[in-house]
C-alpha positions as a printed Julia matrix, in Angstrom:
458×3 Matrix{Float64}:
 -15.41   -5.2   -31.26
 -18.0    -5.91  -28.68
 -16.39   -8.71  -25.88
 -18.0   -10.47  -23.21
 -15.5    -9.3   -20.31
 -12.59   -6.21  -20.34
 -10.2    -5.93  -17.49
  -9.78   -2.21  -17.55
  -6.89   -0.59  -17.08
  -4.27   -2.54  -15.44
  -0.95   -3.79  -16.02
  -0.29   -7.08  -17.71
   2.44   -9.23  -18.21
   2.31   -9.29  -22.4
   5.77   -9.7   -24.6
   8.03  -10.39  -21.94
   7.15   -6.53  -19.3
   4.24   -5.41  -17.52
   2.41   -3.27  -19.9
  -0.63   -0.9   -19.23
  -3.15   -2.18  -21.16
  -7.13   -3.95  -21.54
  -7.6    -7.34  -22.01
 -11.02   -8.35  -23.82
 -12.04  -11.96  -23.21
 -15.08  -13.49  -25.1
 -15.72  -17.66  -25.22
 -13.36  -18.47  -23.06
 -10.33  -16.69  -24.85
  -8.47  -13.39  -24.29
  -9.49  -11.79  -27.87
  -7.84   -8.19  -27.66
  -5.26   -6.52  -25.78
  -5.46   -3.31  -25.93
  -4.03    0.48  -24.65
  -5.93    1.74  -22.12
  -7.01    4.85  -24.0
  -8.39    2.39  -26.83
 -12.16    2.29  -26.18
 -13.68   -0.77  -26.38
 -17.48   -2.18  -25.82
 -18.05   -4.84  -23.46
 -20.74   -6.58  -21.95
 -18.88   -6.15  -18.26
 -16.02   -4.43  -17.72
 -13.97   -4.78  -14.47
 -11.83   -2.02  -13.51
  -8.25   -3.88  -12.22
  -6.57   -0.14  -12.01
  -3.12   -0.55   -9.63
  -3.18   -4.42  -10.54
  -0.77   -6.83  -12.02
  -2.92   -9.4   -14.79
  -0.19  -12.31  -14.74
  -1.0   -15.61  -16.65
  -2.42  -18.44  -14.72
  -0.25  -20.42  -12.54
   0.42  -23.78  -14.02
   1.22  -26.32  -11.12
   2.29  -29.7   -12.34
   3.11  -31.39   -9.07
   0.59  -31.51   -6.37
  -0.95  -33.57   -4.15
  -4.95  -33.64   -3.88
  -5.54  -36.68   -2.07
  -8.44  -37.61   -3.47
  -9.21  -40.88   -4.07
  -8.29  -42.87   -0.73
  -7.15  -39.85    1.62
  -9.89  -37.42    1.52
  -9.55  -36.72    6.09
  -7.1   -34.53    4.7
  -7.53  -33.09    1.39
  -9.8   -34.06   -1.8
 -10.09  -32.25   -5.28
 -12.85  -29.39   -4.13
 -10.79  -27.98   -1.24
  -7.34  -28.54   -3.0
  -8.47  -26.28   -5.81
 -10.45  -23.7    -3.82
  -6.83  -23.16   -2.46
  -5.55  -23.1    -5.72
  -8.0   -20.59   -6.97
  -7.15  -18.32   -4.17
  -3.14  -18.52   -4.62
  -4.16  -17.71   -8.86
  -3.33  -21.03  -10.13
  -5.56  -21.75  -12.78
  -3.64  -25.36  -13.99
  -3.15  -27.86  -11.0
  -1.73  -31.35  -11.91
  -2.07  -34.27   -9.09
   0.44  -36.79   -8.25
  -0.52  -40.66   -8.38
  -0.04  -41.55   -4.13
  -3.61  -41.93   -4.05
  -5.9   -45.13   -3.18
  -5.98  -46.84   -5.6
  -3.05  -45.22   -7.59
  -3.25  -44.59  -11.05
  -1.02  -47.43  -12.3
  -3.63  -47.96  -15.46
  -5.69  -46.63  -17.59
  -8.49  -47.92  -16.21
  -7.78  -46.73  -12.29
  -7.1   -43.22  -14.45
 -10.43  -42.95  -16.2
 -12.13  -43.73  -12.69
  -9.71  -40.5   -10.91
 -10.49  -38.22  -14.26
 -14.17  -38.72  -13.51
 -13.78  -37.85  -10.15
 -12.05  -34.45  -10.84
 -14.65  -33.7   -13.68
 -17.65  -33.54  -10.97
 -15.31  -31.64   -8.27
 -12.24  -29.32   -9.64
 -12.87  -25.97   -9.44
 -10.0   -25.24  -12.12
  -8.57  -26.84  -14.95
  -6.77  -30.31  -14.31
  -4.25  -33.54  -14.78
  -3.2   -36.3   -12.88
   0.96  -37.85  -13.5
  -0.12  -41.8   -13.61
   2.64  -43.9   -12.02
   4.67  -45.3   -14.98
   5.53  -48.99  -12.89
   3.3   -51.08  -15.49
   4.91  -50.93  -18.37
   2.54  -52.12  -20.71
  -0.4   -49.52  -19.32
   2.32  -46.81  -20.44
   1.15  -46.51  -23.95
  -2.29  -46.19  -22.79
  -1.9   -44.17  -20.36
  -0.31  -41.79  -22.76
  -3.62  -42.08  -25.03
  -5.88  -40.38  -21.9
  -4.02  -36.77  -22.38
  -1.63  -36.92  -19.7
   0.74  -34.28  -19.39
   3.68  -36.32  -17.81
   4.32  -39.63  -15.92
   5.65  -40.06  -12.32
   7.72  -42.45  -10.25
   9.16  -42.29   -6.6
  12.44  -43.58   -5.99
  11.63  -44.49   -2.69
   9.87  -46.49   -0.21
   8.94  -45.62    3.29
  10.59  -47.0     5.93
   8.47  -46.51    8.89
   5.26  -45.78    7.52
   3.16  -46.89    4.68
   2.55  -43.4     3.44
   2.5   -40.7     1.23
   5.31  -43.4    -0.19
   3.75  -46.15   -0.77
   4.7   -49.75   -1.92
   3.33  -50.34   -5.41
   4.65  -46.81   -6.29
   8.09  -46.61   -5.41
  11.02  -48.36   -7.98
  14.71  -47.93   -6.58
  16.03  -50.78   -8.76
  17.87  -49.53  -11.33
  17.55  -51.87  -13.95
  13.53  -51.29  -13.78
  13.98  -47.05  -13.5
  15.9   -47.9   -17.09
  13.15  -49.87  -18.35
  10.58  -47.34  -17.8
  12.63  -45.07  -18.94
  13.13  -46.8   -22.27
   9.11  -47.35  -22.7
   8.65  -43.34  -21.4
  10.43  -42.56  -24.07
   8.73  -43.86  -26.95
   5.45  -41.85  -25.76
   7.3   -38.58  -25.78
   6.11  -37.35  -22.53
   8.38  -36.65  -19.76
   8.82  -38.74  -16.66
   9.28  -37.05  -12.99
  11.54  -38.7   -10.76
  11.48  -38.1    -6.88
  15.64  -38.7    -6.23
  15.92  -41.07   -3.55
  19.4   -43.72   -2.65
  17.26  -46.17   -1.0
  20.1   -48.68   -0.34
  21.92  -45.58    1.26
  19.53  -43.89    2.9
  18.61  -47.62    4.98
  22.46  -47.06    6.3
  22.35  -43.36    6.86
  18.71  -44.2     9.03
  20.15  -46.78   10.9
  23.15  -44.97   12.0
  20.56  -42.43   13.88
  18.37  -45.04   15.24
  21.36  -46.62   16.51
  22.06  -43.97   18.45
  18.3   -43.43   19.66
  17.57  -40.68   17.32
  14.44  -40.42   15.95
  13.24  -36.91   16.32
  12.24  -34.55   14.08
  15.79  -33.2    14.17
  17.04  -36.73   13.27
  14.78  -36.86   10.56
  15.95  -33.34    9.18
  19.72  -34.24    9.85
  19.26  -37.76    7.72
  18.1   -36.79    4.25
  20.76  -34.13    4.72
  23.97  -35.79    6.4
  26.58  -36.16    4.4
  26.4   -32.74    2.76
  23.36  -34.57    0.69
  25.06  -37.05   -0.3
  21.91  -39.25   -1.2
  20.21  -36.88   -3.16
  23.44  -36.32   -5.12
  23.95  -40.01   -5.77
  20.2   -40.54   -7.02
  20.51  -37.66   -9.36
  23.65  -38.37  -10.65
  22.04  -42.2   -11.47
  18.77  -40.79  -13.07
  20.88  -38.31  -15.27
  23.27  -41.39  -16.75
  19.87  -43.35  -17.05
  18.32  -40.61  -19.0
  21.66  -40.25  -21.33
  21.48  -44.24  -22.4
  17.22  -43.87  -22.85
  16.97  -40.24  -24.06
  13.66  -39.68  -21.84
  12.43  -35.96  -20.8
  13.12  -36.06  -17.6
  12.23  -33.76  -15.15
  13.63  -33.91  -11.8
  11.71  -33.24   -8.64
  12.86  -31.56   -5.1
  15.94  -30.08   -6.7
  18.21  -29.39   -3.42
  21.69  -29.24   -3.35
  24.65  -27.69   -5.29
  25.94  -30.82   -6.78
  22.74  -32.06   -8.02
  22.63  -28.87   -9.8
  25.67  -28.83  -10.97
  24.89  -31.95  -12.5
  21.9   -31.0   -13.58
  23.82  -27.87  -15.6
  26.18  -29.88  -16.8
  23.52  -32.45  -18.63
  21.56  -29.52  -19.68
  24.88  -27.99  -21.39
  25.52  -31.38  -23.43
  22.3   -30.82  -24.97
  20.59  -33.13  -22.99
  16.31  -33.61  -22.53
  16.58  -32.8   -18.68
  14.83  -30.3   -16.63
  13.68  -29.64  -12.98
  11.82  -28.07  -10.33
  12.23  -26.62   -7.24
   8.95  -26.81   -4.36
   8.49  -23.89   -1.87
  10.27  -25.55    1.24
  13.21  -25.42   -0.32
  13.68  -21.72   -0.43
  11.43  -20.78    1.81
  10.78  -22.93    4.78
  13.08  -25.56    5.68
  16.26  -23.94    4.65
  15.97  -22.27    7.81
  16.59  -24.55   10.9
  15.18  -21.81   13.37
  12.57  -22.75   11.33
  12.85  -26.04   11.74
  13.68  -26.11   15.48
  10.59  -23.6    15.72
   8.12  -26.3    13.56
   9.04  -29.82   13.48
   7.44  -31.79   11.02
   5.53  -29.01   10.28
   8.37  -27.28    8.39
   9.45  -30.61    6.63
   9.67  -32.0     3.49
  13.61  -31.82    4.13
  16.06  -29.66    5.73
  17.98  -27.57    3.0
  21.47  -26.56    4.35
  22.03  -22.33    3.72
  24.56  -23.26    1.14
  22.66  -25.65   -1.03
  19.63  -23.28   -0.33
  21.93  -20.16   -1.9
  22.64  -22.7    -4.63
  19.04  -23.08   -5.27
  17.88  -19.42   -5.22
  20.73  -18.7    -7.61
  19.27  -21.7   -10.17
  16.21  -20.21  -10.28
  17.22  -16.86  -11.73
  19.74  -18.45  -13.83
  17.7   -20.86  -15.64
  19.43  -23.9   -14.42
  16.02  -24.8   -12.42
  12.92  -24.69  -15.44
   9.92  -24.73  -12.85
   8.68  -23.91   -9.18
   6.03  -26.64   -8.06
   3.79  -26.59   -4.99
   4.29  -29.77   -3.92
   1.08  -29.07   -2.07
   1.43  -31.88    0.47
  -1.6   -31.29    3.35
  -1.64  -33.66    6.52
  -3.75  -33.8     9.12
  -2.08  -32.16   12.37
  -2.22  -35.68   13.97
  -0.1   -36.92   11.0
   2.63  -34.09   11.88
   2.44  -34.35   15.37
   3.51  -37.32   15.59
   7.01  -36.12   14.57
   7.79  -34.11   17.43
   9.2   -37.71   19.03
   9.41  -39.59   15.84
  10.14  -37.98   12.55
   9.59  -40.9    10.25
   6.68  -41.64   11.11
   5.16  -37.98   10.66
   3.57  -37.51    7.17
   5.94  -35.36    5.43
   5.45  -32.75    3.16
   3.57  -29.09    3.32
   0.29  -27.22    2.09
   1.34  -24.38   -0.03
  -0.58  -23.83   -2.98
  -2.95  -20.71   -1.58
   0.2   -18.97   -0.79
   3.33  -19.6    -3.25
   2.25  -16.7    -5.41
   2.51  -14.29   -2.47
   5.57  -15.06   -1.4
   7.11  -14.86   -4.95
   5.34  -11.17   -5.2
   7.13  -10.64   -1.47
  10.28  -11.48   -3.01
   9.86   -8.98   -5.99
  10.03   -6.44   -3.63
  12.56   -7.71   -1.29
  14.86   -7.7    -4.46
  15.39  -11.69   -4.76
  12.85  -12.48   -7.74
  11.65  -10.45  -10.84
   8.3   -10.31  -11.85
   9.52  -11.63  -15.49
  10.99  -14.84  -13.44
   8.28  -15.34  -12.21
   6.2   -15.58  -14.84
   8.6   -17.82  -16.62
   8.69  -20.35  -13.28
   5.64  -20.41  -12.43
   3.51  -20.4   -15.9
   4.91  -20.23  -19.13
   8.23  -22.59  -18.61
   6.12  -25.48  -17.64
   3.38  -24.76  -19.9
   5.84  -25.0   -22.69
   7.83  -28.38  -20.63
   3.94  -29.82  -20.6
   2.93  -28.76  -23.98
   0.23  -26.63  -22.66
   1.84  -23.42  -24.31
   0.44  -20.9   -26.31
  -3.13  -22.53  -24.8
  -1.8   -21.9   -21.28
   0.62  -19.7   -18.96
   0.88  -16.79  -21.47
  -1.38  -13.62  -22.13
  -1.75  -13.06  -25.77
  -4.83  -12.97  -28.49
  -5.93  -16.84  -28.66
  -5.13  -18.32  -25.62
  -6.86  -19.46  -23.04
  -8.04  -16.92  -20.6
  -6.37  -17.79  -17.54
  -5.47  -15.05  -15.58
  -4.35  -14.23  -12.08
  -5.18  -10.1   -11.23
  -2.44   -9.08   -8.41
  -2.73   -6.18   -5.95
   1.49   -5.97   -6.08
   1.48   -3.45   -3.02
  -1.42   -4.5    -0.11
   0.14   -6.23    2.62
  -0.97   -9.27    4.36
   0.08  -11.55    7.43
  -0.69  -15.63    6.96
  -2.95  -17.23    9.46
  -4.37  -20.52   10.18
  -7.59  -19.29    9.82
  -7.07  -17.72    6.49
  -6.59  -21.29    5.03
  -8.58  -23.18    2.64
  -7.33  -26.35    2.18
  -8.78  -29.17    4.25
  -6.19  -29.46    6.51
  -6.17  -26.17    8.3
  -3.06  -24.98    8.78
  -0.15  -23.78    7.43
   3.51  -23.64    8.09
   3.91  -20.31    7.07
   1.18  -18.83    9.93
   2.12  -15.09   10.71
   4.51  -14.82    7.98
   4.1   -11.0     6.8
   3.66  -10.77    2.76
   3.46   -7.46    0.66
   1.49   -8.89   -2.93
  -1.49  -10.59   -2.68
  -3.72  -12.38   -5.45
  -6.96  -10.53   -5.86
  -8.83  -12.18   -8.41
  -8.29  -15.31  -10.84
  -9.87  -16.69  -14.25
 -10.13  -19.57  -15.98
 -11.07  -19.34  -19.57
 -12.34  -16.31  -18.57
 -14.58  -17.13  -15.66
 -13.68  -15.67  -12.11
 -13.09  -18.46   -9.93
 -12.0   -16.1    -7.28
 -13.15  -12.92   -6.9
 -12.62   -9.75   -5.01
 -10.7   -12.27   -2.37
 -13.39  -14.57   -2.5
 -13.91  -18.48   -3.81
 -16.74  -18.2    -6.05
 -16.04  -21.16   -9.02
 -18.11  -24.26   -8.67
 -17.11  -27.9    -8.12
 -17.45  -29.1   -12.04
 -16.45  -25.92  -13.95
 -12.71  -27.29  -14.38
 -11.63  -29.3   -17.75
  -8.83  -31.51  -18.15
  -5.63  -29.58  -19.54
  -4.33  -31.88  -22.72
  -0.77  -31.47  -23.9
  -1.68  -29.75  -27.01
């Protein structure tokens, strides 16, 4: 068989283990995998000898700013990060300008990422018209989105026009989600609680970044816990996949076992704050707003870790969420009115492959969370997140063993920084394909603006 491309011996993730093996790719598609003694003829041949060849990272929730905030991100520099951190799928979320609330706002956004993603693409519309749902669902989405919440404080990344906290109109989307057989992501939020718990630390003068960090957490999380708890009972009377976002304390998943033990369509991500960043309030104390999306007490953030090797948790998301440093600064005196939410797309893969060797993740977990469990949750699977003969050739090559320390300056998303600056990693992503093109190279960006497609639920 003569191929276009062979990754010579390596190790690749194939059948569940890391197996030593060649992988031929021709048209886009991995077409043999082979033992490394096999000879086989190939137009170029790349030797990946001491490497890891993992499947593509599939990232369903991130944000890419582009249209309408674009000072701080947009779709080239978003996916040059994710081409460095191996994800070869990255999905955007809908608080953009305008958001995609129809079909029409949609086609506009799809065009935009077809001139300027580096890697293969979706966007989650916002599901709060219900009649654009059906055709919405017509344009290949892969899921649909809503926010629970609305700002207090600031006008953003929250928006109004996004955000549905009335129950009776989370059940109606719900019940017209449901007849397009996608699923729906809910961010958890207890609005009407939350505007108590706030007020009870203004009161009092607090405001700080601390204050912030202590809200969405006081009352041992009570507010997440009541917001899942309502979205799980809402999903029981309408039957809707849905998939929860910012999974972060031990009742929510508790809850969230309990529905998925009844049987229930229900399943859920965790983002990397929440296991490593902001579960740490050194960290915290040491950051600001920096470190936040939310503070994630040690307890709830042993609850977590243990979810994710026990299947209770399907998915780890970026939540890539870049701000300018003038947006974060600002919550060194007041926390809600600093953008929250942090960049970590370029880096999530490394600090999984850290973990491997620091004995808290297995490289078979890994796989699962970060490729082929949402591929299949997205219906992107066999096309996506798996090596075999057929699918696409997406493919992340890992040096398991160099070492590396995170810097500022080693960042490629518009924003330039990151919260994790100095952190100390051993596994580092050394070059990544999509359908069999290197988009990243020998550690550097090489794909162009245009060569990504839009990922279809297949």
């Amino acid at each position: 068989m003569s191929i276009d491309l062979l990754l010579k011996d390596g190790k690749a993730f194939v059948d569940g283990e890391l197996l030593p093996v060649n992988i031929g790719i021709s048209k886009e598609k991995i077409v043999s995998i082979t033992s490394h003694s096999e000879p086989v003829k190939a137009k170029r041949t790349v030797d990946v000898s001491g490497m890891w060849l993992l499947p593509g990272l599939v990232d369903v929730h991130s944000h890419h700013r582009e249209p309408g905030f674009t000072h701080k991100e947009d779709i080239t520099t978003a996916t040059r990060a994710c081409a460095a951190g191996g994800v070869t799928v990255s999905v955007g979320m809908p608080n953009v300008s305008p958001p995609p609330t129809s079909a029409k706002i949609l086609k506009d956004i799809f065009a935009l990422y077809q001139e300027k993603s580096i890697i293969d693409y979706n966007m989650n519309p916002s599901a709060t018209k219900l009649e654009e749902i059906p055709k919405l669902k017509e344009m290949g989405i892969l899921s649909f989105k809503i926010f629970m919440v609305v700002d207090t404080g600031r006008s953003y990344p929250h928006m109004p026009g996004i955000g549905v906290h009335d129950h009776g109109k989370i059940f109606e989307i719900f019940e017209e989600v449901a007849k397009t057989d996608l699923p729906i992501m809910v961010h958890p939020h207890d609005q009407a609680l939350m505007d108590v718990i706030e007020k009870k630390f203004w009161d009092k003068g607090e405001r700080d970044y601390r204050a912030y960090a202590k809200a969405y957490s006081s009352y041992d999380g009570a507010m997440w816990d009541t917001a899942v708890g309502i979205l799980l009972n809402l999903q029981r009377a309408t039957g809707v996949h849905l998939h929860l976002l910012h999974m972060q304390t031990k009742k929510s998943l508790e809850m969230l076992k309990e529905a998925k033990n009844e049987g229930k369509k229900v399943t859920a991500e965790v983002n990397p704050w929440a296991i490593w960043l902001s579960n740490d309030w050194e960290t915290v104390e040491r950051l600001g707003s920096y470190a936040l999306s939310y503070y994630v007490a040690p307890h709830h953030s042993d609850a977590v870790r243990q979810a994710l090797l026990d299947g209770t948790v399907d998915v780890i998301s970026t939540d890539h969420a870049p701000h300018t440093k003038e947006e974060k600064e600002l919550g060194w005196t007041d926390g809600w009115k600093a953008h929250t939410g942090t960049p970590s797309a370029q880096y999530y893969l490394s600090l999984l492959l850290n973990d491997i060797h620091e004995g808290t993740m297995t490289v078979k977990r890994l796989v699962e969370l970060t490729a082929s469990e949402p591929a299949k949750l997205f219906k992107l699977y066999p096309k996506k997140g798996v090596l075999r003969v057929g699918s696409d050739a997406d493919i992340v090559a890992v040096d398991p063993d160099q070492q590396t320390v995170i810097t500022h300056e080693s960042v490629l998303s518009k924003c330039g920084w990151t919260p994790f600056d100095g952190r100390k990693l051993r596994g580092i992503p050394i070059h990544t394909l999509v359908r069999g093109q290197f988009v990243y190279e020998n550690g550097k960006v090489i794909g162009k603006p245009g060569y990504g497609q839009l990922a279809k639920p297949i």
